[in-house]
N, C-alpha and C positions, 0 to 999 in steps of 0.2 A: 386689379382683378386678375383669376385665376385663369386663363384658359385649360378648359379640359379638352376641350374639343370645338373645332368655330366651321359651321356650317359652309361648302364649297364656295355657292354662290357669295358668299360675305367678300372673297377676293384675297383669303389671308394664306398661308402657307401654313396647313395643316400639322400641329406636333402629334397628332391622336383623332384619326377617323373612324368613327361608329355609324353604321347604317344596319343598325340591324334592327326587333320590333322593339318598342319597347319595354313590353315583359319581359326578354331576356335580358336587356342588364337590369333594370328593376329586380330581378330574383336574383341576380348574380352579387347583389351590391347589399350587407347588411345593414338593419337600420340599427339607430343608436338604442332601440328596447332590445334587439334581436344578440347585441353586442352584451349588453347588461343588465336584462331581466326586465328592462322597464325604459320608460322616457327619461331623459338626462335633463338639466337644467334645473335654475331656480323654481319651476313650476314639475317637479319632476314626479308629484304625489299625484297630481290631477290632470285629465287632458286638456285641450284647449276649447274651446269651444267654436264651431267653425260658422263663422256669419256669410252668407252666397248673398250676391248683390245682382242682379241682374242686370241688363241694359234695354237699350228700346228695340220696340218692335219684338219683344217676347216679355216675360212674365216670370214669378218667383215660380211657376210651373215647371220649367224648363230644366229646375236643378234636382227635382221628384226621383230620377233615378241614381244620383249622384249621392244626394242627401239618403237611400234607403243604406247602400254601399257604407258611406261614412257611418251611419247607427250603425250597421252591424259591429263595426270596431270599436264600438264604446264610445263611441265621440258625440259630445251633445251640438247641434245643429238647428240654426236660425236661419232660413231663407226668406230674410227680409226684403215688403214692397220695396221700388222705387217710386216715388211720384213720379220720374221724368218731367218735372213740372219748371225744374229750371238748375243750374249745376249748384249755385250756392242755396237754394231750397233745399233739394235733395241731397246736399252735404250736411246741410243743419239737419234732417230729418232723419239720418243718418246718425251723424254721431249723437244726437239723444238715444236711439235705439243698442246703441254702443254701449252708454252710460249704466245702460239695466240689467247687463249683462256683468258679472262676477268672474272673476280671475280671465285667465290668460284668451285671447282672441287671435285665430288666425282668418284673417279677414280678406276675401276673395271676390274679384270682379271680374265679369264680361263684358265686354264690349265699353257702351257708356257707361257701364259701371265701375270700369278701372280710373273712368276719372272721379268717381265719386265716391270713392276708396281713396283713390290718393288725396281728396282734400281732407274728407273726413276723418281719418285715424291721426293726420297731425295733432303730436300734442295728450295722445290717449294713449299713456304707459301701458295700460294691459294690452295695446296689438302686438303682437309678439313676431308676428312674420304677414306679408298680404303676395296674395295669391292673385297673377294679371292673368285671364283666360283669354286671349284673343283680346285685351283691355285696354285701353287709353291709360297712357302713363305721363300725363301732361309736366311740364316745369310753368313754374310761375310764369303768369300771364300769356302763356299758351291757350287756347280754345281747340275741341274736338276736329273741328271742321280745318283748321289749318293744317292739324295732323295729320288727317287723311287724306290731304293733297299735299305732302310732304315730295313724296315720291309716287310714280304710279302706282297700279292695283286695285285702286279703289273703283269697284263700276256705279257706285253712286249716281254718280254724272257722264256723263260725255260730253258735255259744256261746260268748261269753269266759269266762263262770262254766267252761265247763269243764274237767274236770285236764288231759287232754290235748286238743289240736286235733283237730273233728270230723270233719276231712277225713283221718285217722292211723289207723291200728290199732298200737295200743299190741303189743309181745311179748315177754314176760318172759322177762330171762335167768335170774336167780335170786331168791334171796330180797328184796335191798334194793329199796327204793322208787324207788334208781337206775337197777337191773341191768332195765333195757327198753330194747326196740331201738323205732324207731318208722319206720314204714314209708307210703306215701300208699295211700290203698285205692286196689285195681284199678278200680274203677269211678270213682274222682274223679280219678285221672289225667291222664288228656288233659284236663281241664278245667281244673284247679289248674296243671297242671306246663307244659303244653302250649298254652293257649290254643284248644284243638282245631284246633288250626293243622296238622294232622299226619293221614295218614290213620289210622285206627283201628286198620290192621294194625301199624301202627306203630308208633301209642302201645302197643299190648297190647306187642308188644315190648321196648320199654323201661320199661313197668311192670313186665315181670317181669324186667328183669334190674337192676332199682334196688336200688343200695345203704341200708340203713340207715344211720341218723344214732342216738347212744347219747341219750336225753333229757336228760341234763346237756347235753349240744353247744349247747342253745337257752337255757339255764338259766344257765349261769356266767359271769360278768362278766368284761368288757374289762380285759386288767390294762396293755397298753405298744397306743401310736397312732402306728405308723408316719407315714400322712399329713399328721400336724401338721407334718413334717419332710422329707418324701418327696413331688417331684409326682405328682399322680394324674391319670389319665383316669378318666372312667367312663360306660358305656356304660345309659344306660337304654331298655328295651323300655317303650313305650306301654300296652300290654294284658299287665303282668305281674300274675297271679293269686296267685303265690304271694306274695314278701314286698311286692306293691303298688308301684303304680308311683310315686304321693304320698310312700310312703316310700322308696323310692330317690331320688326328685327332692329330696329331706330334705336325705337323708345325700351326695349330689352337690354340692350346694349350701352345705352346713357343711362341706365336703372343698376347697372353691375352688376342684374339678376341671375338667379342660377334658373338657367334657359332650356327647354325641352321643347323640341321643335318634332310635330306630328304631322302624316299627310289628311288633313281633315278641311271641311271649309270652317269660314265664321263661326256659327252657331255649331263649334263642336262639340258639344255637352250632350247636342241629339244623335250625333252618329260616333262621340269615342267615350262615352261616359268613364271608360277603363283609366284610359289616358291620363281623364283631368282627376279623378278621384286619385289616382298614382300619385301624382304630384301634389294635391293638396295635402295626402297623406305623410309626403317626405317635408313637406315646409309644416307640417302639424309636430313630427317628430324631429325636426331640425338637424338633419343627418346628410349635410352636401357632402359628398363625395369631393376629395379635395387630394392634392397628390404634392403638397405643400407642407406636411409635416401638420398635418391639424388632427389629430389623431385617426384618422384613416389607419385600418388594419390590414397587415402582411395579408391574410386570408383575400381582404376585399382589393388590395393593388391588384394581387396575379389574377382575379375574375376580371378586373379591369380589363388587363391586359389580352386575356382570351378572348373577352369579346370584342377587343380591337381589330381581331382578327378575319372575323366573324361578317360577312358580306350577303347579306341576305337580300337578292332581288326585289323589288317591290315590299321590302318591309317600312317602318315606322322609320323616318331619320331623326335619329335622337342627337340634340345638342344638348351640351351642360357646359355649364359658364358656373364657377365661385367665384364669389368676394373671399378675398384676403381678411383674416381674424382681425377682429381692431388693433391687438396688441403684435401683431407681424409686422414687421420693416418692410 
């Protein structure tokens, strides 16, 4: 893997620090249509089609301004259900919805939806790149819930002893120890989901119209790892409460994703829609920024290099991580 750049806290000795928003290197850095009239690749007549996965405790609602952003650029867009109903459900439920879908997929998840992305494109030629928004990027026989207690951050709980997380209200659907839905309490909401980044009338809002996740969802092991095989982006938020932000930098990181790192909470899609659409746009037109001889242009190193310079107080910290070309030594 490439480093371009590896966020302070990571502990690494920095070749290339960027702290600036990130519209400025996004505009500074060309993509591979802006380079040659058009998108490159084997799919290079047609664009991809962008499938948005949601996770729990929100809704295929959540990607509404993401998904208007991506139509205006011509790109056809699926923001398909999750059942939440269980990980290898919602994987099969999933990649059938994959199935119906024609040429090239750049396939995108949040939250518990990065782990039902990562089962379900194993195996499915047309995913061309999958996009982690704040996502679980499980490896075989991993479960969510291990993840998220990897390292701290997560305010899920304040007990690990306890059976379920203390920031959840458990609700029984029937008798078995499975049949519960689990939901974030209304009051830990905006704190856990939202970073309180959100006005209160608005968190109440999407507190009460959050989707349950079934307790198995968090529970049942990673059986197929699309990304050992599939490039990834992955977008981590700075201040995520929910599955932490150490443990998205984890699983970004064992993923060899090219990495953009935002100050936003969890559920950034509601407070940086710019952000994730930027990025879903650059793993649509498959144009990482690499300083490795991948054809990266004169033009685009010296903008590199400018805004290496570039120290913007309080703006966006952008990481970016490449993988290494298959055929590179």
């Amino acid at each position: 893997m490439k480093r371009i750049a590896q966020h302070p806290r990571a502990g690494h000795i920095l070749p290339l620090a960027l702290a600036v928003p990130a519209t400025v290197l996004f505009a500074a850095m060309p993509t591979a249509a802006s380079e040659s009239g058009g998108p490159t690749g084997s799919h290079a007549s047609i664009k991809p089609t962008i499938a948005l996965v949601h996770g729990a405790w929100a809704d295929a609602s959540g990607w509404d301004e993401i998904s208007e952003r991506l139509q205006s650029q011509g790109y056809p867009v699926v923001a398909t259900a999750n059942p939440l109903r269980s990980l290898s459900g919602d994987a099969a439920y999933l990649s059938a919805r994959l199935k119906s879908i024609k040429g090239p997929i750049v396939l995108v998840g949040h939250s518990y939806g990065g782990a039902v992305i990562t089962n379900a494109a194993a195996g499915n030629p047309n995913v061309t790149s999958l996009v982690y928004v704040a996502g679980f990027a499980p490896d075989k026989g991993e479960t969510t819930l291990e993840l998220a207690a990897k390292y701290p951050g997560s305010r899920l709980t304040d007990d690990p002893e306890a059976p379920v997380p203390t920031a959840l209200d458990a609700v029984p659907l029937g008798d078995g120890p499975t049949d519960v839905d689990l939901y974030i309490k209304p009051d830990k909401f905006s704190d856990v989901f939202l970073s309180d980044r959100l006005d209160r009338s608005q968190a109440d809002v999407l507190a009460a119209a959050q989707r349950p996740a079934a307790v198995v969802t968090g529970s049942e092991p990673t059986e197929a790892v699309a990304w050992k095989t599939i490039p990834s982006w992955y977008l981590v938020p700075t201040d995520d409460r929910t599955i932490g932000t150490e443990n998205l930098r984890f699983m970004a990181e064992r993923a060899d994703s090219t990495t953009v790192e935002v100050d936003a909470p969890h559920a950034v899609m509601e407070t940086n829609p710019g952000d994730v659409t930027r990025l879903i746009l650059r793993a649509a037109e498959d144009s990482r920024p690499s300083l490795a001889g991948t054809g990266t242009s004169a033009p685009a190193l010296a903008a590199m290099a400018g805004a290496s310079a570039l120290a913007v107080a309080g703006g966006t910290t952008l990481v970016l991580r490449t993988r290494r070309p298959a055929h590179a030594s």
